[in-house]
C-alpha positions as CSV (number, residue, x, y, z in Angstrom):
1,X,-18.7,-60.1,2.4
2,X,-20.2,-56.7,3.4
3,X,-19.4,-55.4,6.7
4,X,-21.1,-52.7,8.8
5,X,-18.7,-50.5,10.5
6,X,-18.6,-50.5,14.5
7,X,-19.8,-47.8,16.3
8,X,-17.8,-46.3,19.0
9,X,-18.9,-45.0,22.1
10,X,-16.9,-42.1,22.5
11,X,-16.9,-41.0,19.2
12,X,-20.4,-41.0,18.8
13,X,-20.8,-39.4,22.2
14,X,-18.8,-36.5,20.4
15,X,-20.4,-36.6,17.5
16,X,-24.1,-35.2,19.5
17,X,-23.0,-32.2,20.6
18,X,-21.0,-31.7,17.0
19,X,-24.5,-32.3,15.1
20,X,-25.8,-29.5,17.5
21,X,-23.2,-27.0,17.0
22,X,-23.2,-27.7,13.1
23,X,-27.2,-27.2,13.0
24,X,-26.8,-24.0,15.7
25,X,-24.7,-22.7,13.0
26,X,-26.6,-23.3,9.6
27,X,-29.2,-21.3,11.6
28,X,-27.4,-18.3,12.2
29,X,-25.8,-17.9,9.2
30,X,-28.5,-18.6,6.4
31,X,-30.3,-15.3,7.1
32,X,-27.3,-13.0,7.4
33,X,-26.8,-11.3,4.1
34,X,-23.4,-11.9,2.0
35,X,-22.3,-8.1,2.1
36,X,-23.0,-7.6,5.8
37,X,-20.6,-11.1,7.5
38,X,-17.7,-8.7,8.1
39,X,-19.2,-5.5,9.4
40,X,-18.2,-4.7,12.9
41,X,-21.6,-2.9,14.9
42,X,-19.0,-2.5,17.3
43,X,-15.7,-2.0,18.0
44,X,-14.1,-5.3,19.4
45,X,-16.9,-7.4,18.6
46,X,-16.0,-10.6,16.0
47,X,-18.0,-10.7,12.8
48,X,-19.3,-14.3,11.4
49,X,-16.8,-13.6,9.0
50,X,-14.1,-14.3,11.5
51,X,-16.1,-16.6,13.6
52,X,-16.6,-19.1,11.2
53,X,-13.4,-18.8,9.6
54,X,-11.4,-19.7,12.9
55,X,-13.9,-22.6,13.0
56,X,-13.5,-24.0,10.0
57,X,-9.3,-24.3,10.4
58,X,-9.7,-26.6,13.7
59,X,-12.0,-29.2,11.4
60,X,-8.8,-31.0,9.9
61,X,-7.1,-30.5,12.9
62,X,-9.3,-32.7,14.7
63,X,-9.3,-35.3,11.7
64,X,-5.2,-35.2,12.4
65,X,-6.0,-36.0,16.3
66,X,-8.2,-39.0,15.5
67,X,-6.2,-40.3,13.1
68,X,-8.3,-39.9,9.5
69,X,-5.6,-37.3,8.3
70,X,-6.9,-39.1,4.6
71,X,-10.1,-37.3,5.3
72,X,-9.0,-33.7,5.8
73,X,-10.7,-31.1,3.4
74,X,-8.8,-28.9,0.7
75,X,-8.6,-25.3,2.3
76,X,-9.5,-22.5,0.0
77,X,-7.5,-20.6,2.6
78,X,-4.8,-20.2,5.4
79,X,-5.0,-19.7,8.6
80,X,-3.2,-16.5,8.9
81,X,-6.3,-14.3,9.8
82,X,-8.2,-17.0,11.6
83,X,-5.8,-18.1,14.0
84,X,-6.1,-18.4,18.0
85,X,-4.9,-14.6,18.6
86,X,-5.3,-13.4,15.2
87,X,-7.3,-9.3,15.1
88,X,-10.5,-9.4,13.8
89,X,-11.4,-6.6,11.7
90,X,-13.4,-4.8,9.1
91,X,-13.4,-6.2,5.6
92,X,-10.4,-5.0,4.3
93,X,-9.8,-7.8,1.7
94,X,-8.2,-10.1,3.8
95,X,-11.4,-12.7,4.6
96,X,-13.1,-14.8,1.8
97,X,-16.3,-14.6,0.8
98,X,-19.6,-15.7,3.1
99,X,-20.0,-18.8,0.7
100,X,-16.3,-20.0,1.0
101,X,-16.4,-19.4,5.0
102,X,-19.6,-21.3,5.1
103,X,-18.5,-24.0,2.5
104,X,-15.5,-24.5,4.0
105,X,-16.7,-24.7,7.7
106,X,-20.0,-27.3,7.0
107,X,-17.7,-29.5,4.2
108,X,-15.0,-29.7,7.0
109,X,-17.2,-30.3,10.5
110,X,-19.5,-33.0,8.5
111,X,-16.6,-34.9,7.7
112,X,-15.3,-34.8,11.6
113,X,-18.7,-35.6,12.4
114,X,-19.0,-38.8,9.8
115,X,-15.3,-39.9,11.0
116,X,-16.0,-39.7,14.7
117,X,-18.4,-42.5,15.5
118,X,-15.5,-45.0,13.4
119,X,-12.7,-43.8,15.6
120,X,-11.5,-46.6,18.2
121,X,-12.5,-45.3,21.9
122,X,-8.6,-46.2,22.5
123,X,-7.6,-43.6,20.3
124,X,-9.7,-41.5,22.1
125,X,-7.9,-41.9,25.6
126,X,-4.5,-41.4,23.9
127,X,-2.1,-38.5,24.7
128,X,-3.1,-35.3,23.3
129,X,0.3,-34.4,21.5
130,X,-0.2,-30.5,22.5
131,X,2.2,-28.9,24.9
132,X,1.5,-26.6,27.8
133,X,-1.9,-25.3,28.7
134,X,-4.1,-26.8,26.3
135,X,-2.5,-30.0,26.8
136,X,-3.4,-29.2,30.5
137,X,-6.6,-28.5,30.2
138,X,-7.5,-31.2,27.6
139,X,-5.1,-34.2,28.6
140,X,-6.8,-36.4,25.8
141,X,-7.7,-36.2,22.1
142,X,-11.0,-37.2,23.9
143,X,-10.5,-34.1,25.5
144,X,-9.7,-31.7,23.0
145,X,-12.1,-33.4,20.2
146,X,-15.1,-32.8,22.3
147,X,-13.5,-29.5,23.3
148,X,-13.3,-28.2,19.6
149,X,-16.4,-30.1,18.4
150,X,-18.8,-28.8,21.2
151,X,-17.7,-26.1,23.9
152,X,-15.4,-24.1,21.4
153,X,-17.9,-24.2,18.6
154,X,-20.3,-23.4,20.8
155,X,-18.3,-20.0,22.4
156,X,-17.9,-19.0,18.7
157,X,-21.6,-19.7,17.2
158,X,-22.9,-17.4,20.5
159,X,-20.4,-14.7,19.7
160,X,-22.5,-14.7,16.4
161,X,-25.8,-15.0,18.2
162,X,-24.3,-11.6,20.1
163,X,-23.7,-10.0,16.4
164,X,-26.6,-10.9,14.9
165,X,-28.4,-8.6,17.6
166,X,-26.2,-6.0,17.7
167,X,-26.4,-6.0,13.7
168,X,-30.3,-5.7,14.6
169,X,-31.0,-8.8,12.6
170,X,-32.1,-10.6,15.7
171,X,-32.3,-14.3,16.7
172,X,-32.0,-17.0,14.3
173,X,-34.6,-18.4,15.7
């Protein structure tokens, strides 16, 4: 006997604004050439490079939240210069290539967005294990899934939106 799987509310709630962000950010990124995803137009301002790389390390994170661990993607690298508070800077051999970044972010956000709709709403509406402020401001893993799925992809993808301009490659759009 075949069955279909069940379709959650919440997860599939979460999973719209995920599909947004992860088509936002297949738009910004196709035009911007290889050689130029770490250049800095100016001081202080965070490349793709590093947007996209921080990205990319909160995917399996999320899969650990809703419980699909199995389902977490093989990263080609560590979190070490991607990390909440980590400098961005110029290329200086520390980021991988625009491919990897890009590889690594899509592969990783498709499979959040593929698990999400199969998560139970209950696990949803359970405890987010954090400690401190983020557990304050996101109390759930309904919380902090939609958090790092929509609002903080979101932040991210415009601080590329910013770059693209000041890299006078304009919109992606």
């Amino acid at each position: 006997m075949t069955t279909t799987p069940t379709i959650n509310a919440t997860g599939a709630l979460i999973a719209t604004s995920l599909n947004l962000s992860i088509n936002y950010a297949q738009e910004l990124v196709k035009t911007i050439p290889a050689e130029r995803f770490c250049e800095m137009p100016t001081e202080g301002m965070n490349h793709p490079a590093f947007c996209i790389g921080h990205l990319a390390i909160y995917s399996n994170r999320v899969l650990e939240l809703i419980g699909c661990a199995d389902r977490k993607i093989v990263m080609p690298f560590t979190d070490e210069h991607f990390k909440n508070g980590a400098p961005c800077v110029a290329q200086d051999g520390r980021y991988p290539s625009k491919q990897v970044l890009c590889d690594t972010f899509f592969a990783g956000w498709k499979t959040v967005l593929t698990a999400l709709p199969t998560v139970e709403d209950s696990v949803f509406a359970g405890e987010h294990p954090a400690e401190g402020r983020f557990k304050e401001l996101f109390p759930t893993i309904g919380d902090v899934t939609n958090f790092l799925g929509g609002g903080h992809n979101m932040m991210h993808l415009g601080q590329i939106s910013t770059w693209r301009r000041a890299a006078h490659l304009g919109s992606a759009y």
